[in-house]
N, CA, C and O of each residue as an XYZ file, in Angstrom:
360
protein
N     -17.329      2.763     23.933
C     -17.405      2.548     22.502
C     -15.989      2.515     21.918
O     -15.181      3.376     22.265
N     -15.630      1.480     20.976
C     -14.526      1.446     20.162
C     -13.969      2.395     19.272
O     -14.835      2.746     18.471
N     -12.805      2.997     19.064
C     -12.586      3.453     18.375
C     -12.140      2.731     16.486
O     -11.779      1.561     16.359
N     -12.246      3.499     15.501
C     -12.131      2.587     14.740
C     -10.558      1.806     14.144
O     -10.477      0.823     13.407
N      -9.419      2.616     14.743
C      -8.654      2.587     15.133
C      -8.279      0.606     16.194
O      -7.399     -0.224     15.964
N      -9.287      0.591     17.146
C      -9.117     -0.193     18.262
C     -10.092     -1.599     17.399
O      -9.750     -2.780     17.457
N     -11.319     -1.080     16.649
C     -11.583     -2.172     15.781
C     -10.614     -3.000     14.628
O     -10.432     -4.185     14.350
N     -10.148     -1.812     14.168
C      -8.868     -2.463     13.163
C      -8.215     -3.511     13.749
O      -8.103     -4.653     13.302
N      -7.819     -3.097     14.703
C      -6.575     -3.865     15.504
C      -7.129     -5.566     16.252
O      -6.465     -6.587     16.436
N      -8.561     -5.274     16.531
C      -9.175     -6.631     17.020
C      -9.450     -7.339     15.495
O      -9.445     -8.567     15.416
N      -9.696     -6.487     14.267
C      -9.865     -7.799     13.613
C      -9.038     -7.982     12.864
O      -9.283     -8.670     11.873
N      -7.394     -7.274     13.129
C      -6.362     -7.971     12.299
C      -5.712     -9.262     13.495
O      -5.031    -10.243     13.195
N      -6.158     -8.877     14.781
C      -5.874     -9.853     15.597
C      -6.577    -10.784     15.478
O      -5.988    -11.734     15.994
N      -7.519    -11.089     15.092
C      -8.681    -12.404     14.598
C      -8.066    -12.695     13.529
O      -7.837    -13.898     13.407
N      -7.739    -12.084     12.769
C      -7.535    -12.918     11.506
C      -6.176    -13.360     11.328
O      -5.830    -14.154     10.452
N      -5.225    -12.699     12.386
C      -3.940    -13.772     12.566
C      -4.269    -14.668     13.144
O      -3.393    -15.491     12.879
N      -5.140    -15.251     13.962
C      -5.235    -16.320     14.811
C      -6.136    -17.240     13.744
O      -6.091    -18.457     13.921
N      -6.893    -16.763     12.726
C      -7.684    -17.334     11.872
C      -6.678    -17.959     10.838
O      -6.759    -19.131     10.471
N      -5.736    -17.087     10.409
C      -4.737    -18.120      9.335
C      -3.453    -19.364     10.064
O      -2.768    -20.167      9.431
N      -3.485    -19.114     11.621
C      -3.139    -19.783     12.593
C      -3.359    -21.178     12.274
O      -2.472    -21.975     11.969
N      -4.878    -21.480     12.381
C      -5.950    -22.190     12.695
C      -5.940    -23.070     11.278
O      -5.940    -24.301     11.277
N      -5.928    -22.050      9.774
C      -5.889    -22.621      8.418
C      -5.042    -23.063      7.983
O      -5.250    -23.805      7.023
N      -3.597    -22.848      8.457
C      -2.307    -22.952      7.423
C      -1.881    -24.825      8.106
O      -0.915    -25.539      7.837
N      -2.757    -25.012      8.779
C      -1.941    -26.525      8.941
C      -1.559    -27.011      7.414
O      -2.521    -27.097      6.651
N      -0.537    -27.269      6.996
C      -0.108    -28.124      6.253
C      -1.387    -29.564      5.562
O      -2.001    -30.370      6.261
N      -1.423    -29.441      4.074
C      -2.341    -31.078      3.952
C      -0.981    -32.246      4.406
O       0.238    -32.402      4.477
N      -2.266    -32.829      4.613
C      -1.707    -34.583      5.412
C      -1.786    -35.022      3.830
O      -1.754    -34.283      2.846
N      -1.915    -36.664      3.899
C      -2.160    -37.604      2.968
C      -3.511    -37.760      3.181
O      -3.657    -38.660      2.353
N      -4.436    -37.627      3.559
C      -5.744    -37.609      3.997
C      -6.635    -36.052      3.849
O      -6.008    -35.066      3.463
N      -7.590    -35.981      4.066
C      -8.487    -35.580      3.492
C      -8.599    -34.414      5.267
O      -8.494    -33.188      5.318
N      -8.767    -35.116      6.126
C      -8.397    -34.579      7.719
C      -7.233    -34.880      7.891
O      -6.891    -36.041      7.666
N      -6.038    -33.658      8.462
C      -5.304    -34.341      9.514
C      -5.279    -35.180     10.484
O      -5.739    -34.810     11.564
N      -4.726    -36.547     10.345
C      -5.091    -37.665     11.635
C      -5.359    -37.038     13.048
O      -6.380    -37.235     13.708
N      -4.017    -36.049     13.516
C      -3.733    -35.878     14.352
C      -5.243    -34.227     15.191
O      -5.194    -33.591     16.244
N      -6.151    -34.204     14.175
C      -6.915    -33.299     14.595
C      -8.122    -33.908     15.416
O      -8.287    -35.058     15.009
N      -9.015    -33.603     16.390
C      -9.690    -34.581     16.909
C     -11.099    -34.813     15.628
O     -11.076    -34.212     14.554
N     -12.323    -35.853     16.055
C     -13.382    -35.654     14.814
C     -13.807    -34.374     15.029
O     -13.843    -33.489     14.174
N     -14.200    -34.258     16.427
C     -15.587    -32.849     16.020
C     -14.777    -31.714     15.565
O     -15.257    -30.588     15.695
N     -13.421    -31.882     14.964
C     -12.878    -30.375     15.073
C     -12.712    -30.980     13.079
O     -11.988    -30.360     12.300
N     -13.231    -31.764     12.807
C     -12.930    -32.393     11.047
C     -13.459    -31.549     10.425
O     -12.734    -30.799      9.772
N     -14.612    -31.398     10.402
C     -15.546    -30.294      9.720
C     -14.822    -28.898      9.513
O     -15.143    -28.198      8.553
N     -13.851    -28.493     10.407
C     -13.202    -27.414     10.648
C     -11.930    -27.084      9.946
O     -11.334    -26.020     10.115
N     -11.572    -27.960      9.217
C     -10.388    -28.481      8.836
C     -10.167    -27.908      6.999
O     -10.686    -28.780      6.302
N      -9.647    -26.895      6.208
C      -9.532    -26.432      5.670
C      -8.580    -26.599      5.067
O      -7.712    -25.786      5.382
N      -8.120    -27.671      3.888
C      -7.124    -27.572      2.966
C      -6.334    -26.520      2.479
O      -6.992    -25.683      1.862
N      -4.793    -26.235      2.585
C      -3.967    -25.111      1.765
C      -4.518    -25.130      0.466
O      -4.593    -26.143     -0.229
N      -5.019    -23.658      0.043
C      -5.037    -24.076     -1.542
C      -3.943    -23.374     -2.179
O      -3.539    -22.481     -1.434
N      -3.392    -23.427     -3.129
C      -2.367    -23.013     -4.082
C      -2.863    -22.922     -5.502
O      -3.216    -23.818     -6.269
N      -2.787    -21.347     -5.694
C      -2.625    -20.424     -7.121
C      -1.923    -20.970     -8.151
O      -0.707    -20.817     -8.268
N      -2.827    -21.812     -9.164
C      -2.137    -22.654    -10.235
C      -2.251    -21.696    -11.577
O      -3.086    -20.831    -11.840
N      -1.478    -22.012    -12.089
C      -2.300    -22.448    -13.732
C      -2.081    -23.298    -14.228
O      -1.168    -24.022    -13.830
N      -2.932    -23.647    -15.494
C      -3.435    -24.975    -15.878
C      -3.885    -25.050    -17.245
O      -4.884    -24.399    -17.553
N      -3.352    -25.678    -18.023
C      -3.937    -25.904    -19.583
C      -4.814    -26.568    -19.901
O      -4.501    -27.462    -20.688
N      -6.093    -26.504    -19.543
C      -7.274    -27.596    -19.815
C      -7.565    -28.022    -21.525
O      -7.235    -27.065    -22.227
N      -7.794    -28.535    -21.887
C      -8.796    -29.027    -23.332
C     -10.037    -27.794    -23.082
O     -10.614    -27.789    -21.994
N     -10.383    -26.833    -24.068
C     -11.658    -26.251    -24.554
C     -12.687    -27.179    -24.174
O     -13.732    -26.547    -24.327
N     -12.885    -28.007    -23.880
C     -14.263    -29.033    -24.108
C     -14.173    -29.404    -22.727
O     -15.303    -29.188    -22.287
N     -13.485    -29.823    -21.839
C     -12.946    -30.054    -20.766
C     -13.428    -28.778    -19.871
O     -14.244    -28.796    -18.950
N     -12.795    -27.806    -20.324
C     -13.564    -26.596    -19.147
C     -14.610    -26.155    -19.535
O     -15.316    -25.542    -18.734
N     -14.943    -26.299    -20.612
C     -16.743    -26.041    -20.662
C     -17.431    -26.512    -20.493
O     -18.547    -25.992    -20.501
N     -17.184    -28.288    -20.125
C     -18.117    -29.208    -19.361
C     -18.095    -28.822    -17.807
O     -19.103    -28.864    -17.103
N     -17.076    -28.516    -17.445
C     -17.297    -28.323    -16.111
C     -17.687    -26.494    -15.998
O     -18.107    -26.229    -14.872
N     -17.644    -25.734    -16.574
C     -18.636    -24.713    -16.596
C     -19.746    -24.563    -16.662
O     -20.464    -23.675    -16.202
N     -19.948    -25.383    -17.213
C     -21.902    -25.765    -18.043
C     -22.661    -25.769    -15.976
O     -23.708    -25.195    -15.676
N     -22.125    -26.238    -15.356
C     -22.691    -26.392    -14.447
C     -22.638    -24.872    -13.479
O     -23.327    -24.898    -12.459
N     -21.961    -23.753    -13.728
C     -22.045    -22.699    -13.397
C     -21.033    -22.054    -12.238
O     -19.849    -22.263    -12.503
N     -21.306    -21.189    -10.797
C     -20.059    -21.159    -10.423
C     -19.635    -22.332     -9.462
O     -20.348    -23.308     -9.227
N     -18.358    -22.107     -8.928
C     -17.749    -23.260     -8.401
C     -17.387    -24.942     -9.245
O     -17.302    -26.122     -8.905
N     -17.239    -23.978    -10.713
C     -16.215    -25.348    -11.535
C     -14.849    -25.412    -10.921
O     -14.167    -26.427    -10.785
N     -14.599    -24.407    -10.632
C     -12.817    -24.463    -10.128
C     -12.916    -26.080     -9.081
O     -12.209    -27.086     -9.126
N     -14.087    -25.740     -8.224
C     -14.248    -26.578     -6.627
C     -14.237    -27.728     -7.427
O     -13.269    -28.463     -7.237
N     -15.152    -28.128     -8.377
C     -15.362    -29.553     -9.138
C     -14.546    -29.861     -9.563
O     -14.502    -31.090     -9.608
N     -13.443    -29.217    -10.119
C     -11.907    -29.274    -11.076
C     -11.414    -29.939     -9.728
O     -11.057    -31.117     -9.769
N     -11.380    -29.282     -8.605
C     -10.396    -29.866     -7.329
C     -10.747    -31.056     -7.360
O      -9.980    -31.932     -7.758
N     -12.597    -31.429     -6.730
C     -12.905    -32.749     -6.286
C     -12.710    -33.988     -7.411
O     -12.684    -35.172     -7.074
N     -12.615    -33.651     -8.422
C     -12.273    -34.238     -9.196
C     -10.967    -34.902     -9.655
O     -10.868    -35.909    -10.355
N     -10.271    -34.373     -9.287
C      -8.612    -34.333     -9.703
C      -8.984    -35.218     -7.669
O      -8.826    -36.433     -7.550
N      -9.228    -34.747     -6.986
C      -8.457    -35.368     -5.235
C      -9.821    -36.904     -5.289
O      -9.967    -37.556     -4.255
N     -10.414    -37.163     -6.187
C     -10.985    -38.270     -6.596
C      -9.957    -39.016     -7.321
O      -9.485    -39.899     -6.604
N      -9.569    -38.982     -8.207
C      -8.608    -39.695     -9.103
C      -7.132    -39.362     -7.884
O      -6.356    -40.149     -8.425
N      -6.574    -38.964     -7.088
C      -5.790    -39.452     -6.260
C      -5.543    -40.151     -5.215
O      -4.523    -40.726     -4.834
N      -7.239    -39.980     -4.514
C      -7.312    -40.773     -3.804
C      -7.621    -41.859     -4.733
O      -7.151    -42.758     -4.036
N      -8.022    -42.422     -5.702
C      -8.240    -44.006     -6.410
C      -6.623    -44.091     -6.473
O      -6.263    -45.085     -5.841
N      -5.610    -43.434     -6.982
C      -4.187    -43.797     -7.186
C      -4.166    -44.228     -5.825
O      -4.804    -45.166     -5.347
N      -3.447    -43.528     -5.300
C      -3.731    -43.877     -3.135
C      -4.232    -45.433     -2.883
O      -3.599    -46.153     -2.110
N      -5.214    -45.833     -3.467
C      -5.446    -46.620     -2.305
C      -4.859    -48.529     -3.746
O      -5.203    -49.711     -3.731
N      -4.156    -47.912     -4.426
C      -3.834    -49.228     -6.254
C      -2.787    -49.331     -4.809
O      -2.335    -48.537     -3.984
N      -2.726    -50.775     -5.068
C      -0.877    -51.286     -4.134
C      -0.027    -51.154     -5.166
O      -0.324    -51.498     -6.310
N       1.056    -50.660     -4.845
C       2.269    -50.161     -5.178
C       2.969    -51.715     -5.613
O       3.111    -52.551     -4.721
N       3.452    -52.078     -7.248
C       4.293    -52.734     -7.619
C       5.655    -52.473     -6.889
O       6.655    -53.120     -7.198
């Protein structure tokens, strides 16, 4: 039997190998090219601690829908970049 001591230590060792696994850098893409498919699903965007000045009306539309507005704020905003992304460049 483990001590709790010897548990600590296995799951701070999991979870270095877990931010290992997360911190790849974003690509220009949505997957890193260079990751294989079946491992896509697996594939976890850096997120970064903003703040942000929305319009009153603006974050209460996307509240109205309850939790995970932040997530909709993202897909929303990496919608309108990928449409910039793919306009050809004057």
């Amino acid at each position: 039997m483990k001590t709790q001591t010897q548990r600590r230590k296995a799951v701070k060792k999991r979870v270095k190998v877990t931010r290992k696994v997360t911190r790849i850098e974003a690509s220009s893409s949505r997957h890193p090219r260079y990751l294989p498919e079946d491992w896509a699903g697996m594939y976890k965007p850096v997120k970064k601690p903003v703040t942000m000045r929305v319009d009153a009306d603006v974050l209460a539309w996307f509240q109205r829908g309850g939790r995970g507005y932040q997530t909709r704020i993202n897909r929303a905003l990496r919608k309108v970049m990928m449409e910039e992304r793919k306009k050809p460049r004057e």
